[in-house]
N, C-alpha and C positions, 0 to 999 in steps of 0.2 A: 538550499532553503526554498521552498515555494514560498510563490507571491501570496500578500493578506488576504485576495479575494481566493485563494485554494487551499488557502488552510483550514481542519476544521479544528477546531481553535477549545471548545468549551467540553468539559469532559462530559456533561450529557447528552451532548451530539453525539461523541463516540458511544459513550454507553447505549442511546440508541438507536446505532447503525449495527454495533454489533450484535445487540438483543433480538432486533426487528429486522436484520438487514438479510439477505439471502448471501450463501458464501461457495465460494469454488476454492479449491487447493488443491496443492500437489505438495511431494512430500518436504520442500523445503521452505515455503512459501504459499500466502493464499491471502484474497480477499473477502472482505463482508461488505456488501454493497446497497445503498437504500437509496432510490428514486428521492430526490429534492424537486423545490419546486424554483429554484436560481437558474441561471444561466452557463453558471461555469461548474464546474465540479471538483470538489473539495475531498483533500485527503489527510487522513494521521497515518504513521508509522508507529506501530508498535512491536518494542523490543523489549521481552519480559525478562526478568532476573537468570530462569531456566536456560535463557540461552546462554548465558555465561554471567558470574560473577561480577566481572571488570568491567565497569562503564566507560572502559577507553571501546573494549570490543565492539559493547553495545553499540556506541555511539558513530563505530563506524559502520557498522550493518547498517544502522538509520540513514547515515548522510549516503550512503553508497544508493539502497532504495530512494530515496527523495531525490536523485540526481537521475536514476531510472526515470522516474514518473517527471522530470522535470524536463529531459529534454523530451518525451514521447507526450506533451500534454496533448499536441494539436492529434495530434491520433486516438484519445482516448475518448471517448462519446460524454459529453455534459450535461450536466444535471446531475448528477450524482455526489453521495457523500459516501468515500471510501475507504473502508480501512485497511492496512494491510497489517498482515498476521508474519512471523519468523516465527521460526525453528533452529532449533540448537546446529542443523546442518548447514544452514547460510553459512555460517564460519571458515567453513571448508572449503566450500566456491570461491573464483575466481569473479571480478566484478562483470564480465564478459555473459557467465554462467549465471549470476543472479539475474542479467537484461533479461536471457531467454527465456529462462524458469518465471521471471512476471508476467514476461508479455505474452506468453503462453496462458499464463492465467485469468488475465486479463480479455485474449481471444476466446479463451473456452465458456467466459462469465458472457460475454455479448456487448460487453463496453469496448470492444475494438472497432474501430473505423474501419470500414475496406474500399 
């Protein structure tokens, strides 16, 4: 679970990161990403029906992403409100193979630290 201050919390924040937000992906994962004007940078996980049926599934895609993004925050560049996007092939990865598939996504968007 992210901390209150990283959560983005209110579905029109999401609705407008993903509308307004610019986005990089790869084929099993991706983000949409919008410039804030905070401090820290605030994330959703979204995992749609498409990827599978069963909200056990779902639920573990989500908590496996948000455990990604929860230990990598201090590397990931602030100010930002992020969303991240799955695909029906997360399922199939191992939690090892979804780290590099974000952080990968995450480096090729500009929000990585180096």
């Amino acid at each position: 679970m992210f901390k209150q201050k990283n959560r983005l919390k209110k579905k029109l924040e999401v609705q407008g990161t993903v509308k307004k937000g610019k986005s990089v992906f790869d084929p099993v994962c991706g983000i949409k990403f919008l410039k804030n004007d905070l401090d820290e940078s605030r994330f959703a996980v979204v995992v749609g029906l498409k990827v599978h049926k069963s909200a056990v599934k779902r639920n573990r895609v989500k908590r496996q992403y948000r455990e990604v993004v929860r230990l990598h925050l201090d590397s990931i560049k602030p100010g930002f409100d992020v969303v991240l996007l799955t695909s029906a092939k997360a399922l199939e990865l191992t939690y090892v193979q979804k780290e590099e598939r974000l952080l990968a996504v995450f480096r090729k968007a500009g929000l990585w630290k180096d």
